[in-house]
C-alpha positions as CSV (number, residue, x, y, z in Angstrom):
1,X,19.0,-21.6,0.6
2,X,21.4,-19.2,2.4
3,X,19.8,-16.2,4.3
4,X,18.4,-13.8,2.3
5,X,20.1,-10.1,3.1
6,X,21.9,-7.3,1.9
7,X,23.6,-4.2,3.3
8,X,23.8,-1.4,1.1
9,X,25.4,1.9,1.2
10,X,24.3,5.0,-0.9
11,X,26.1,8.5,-0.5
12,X,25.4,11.7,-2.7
13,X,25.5,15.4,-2.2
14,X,21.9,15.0,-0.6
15,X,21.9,12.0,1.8
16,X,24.8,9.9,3.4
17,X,22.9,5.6,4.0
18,X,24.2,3.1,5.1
19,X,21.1,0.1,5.8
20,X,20.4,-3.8,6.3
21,X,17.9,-5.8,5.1
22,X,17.4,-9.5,6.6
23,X,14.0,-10.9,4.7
24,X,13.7,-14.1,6.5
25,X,13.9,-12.0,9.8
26,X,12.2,-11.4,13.4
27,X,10.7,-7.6,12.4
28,X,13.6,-6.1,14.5
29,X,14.5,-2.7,13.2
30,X,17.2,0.1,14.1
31,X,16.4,3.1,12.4
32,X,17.7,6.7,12.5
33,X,16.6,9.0,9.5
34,X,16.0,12.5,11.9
35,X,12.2,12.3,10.4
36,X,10.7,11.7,13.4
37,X,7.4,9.7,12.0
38,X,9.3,8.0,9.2
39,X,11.1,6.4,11.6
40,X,7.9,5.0,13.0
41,X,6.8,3.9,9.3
42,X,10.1,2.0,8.9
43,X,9.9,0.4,12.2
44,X,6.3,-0.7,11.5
45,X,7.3,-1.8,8.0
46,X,9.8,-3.6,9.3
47,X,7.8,-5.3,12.2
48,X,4.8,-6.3,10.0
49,X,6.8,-7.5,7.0
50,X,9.1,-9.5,9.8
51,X,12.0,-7.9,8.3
52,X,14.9,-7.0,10.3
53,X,16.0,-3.6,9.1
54,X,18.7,-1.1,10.3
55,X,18.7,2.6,8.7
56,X,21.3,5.1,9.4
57,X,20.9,8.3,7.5
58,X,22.0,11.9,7.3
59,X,20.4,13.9,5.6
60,X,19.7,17.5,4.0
61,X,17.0,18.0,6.7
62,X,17.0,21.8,6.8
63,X,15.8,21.7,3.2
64,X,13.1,19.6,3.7
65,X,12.3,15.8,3.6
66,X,12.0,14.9,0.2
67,X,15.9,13.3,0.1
68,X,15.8,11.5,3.2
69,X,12.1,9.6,2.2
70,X,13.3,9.0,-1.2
71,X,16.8,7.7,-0.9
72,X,15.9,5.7,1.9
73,X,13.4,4.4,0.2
74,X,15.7,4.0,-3.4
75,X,18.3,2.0,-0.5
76,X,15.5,-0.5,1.1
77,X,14.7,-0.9,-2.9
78,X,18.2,-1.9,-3.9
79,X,18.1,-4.5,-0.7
80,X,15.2,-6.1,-1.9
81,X,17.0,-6.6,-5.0
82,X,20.1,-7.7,-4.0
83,X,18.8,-10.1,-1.4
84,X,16.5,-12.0,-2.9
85,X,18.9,-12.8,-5.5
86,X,17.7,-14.7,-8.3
87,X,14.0,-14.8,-7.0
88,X,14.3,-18.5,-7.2
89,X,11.3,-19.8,-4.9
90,X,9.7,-17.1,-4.3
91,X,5.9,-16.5,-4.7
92,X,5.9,-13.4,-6.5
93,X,2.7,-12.1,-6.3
94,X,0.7,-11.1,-3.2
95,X,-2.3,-8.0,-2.1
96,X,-2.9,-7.1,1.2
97,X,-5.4,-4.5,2.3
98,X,-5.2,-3.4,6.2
99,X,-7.4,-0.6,8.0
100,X,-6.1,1.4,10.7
101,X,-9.5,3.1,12.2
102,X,-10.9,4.9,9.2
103,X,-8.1,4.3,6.9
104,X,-7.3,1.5,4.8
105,X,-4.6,0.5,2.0
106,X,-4.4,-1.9,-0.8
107,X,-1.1,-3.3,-2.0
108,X,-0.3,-5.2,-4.7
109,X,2.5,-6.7,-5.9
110,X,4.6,-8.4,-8.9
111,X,7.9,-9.3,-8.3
112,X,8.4,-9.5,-11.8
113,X,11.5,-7.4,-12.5
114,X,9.3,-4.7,-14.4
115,X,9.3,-1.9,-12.1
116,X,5.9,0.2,-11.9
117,X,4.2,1.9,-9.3
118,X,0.3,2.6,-9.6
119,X,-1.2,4.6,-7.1
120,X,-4.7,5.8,-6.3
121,X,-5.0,8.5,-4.0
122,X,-4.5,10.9,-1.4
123,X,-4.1,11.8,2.0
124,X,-6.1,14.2,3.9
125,X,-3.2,16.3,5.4
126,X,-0.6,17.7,4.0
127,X,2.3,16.5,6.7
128,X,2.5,14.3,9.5
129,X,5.0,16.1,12.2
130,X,7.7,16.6,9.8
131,X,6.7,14.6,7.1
132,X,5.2,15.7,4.5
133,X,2.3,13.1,3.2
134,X,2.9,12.6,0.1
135,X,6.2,11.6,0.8
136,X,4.1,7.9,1.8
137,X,3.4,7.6,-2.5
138,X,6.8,8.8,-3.2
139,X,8.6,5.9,-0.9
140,X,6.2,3.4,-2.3
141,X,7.3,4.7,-6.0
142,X,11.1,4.5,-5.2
143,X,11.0,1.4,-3.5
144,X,8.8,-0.5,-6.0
145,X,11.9,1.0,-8.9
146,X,14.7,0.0,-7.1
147,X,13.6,-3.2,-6.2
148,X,12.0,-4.1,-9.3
149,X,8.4,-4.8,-8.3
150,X,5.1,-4.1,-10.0
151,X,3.4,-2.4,-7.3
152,X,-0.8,-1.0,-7.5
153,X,-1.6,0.6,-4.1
154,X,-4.8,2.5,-2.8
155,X,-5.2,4.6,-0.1
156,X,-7.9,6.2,1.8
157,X,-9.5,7.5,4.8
158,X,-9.6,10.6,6.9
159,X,-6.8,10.9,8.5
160,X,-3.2,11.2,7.2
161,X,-1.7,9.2,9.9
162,X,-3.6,6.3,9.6
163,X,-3.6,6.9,5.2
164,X,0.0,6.5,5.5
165,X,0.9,4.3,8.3
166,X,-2.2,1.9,6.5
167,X,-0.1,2.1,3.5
168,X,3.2,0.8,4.9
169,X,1.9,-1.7,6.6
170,X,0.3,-2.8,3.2
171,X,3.4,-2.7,1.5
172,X,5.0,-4.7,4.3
173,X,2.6,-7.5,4.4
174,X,2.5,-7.6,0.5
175,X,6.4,-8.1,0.3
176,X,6.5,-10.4,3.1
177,X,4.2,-12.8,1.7
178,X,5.6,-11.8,-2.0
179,X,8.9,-12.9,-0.9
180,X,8.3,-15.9,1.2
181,X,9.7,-19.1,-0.4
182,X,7.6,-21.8,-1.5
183,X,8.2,-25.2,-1.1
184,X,6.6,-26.5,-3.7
185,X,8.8,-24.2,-6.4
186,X,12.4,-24.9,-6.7
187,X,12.9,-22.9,-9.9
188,X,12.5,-18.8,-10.8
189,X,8.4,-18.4,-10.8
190,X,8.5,-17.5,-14.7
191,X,7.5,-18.9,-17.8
192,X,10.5,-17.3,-18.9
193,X,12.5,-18.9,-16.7
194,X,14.2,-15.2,-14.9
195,X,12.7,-12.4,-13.5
């Protein structure tokens, strides 16, 4: 099997993208967004999933930061998507739950081509710097859509920083082990035979 990766470019009145996705990677990440602490969450995503990730995005910052969070996050979906191809190999399924002090977050997932996301919920501040909180459900929501994944998270704690920086990380280490080939499993992991 080749390496798994995508680069995928996404442009509207609201947001200008352009991003990489290596899934097989070292959790090397590049990422510009001009949300100060999203950038943190993508690097962390990307450093505890061991995906190498480069974002580049502009933005319509001085509305707010609902745009930037969600087409990024509709962007890194469409990745997944396109670089893990037919899914055959994969393992398909995986939960994680990691604390950060207080905090902790449950992911689940299904890479079963039925998007969903479920989530349980919510953070004790209403922003981190300049990002707004709940922005952490609505990136999980957009992600799990564009890259076609059953998704059930659950976050809680005290603080917002940990709630949300718990919550990618969970979502990190649920794709990464989601994603990771198995050797036993040459074919798609269906009884249907595609996902």
């Amino acid at each position: 099997m080749g390496i798994r990766e995508a680069a995928v470019s996404r442009q509207t009145a609201e947001t200008t993208i352009d991003l990489t996705l290596v899934i097989d990677g070292d959790g090397d990440s590049e990422v510009e967004t001009g949300v100060g602490y999203f950038d943190h969450m993508l690097g962390s995503f990307a450093k505890h999933g061991l995906f190498d990730l480069t974002v580049n995005c502009d933005g319509d910052l001085d509305i707010d930061d609902h745009h930037t969070v969600e087409d990024v996050a509709i962007t890194l979906g469409e990745a997944f998507d396109e670089a893990l191809g037919d899914r055959r190999g994969i393992s398909r399924y995986a939960d994680r739950r990691v604390p950060l002090d207080e905090a902790i977050a449950s992911v689940v997932v299904d890479i079963s081509g039925r998007p969903r996301c479920y989530f349980d919920g919510s953070f004790s501040q209403p922003s981190i710097g300049e990002m707004t909180s709940d922005m952490g459900r609505h990136f999980a929501e957009s992600l799990a859509m564009n890259a076609g994944v059953t998704l059930h998270a659950s976050v809680e704690g005290a603080n917002a920083h940990h709630e949300v920086e718990a919550l990618f990380k969970a979502l990190a280490r649920s794709l990464d082990d989601a994603t990771r080939l198995d050797e036993r499993r040459s074919d798609t992991p269906s009884t249907k035979g595609d996902l």
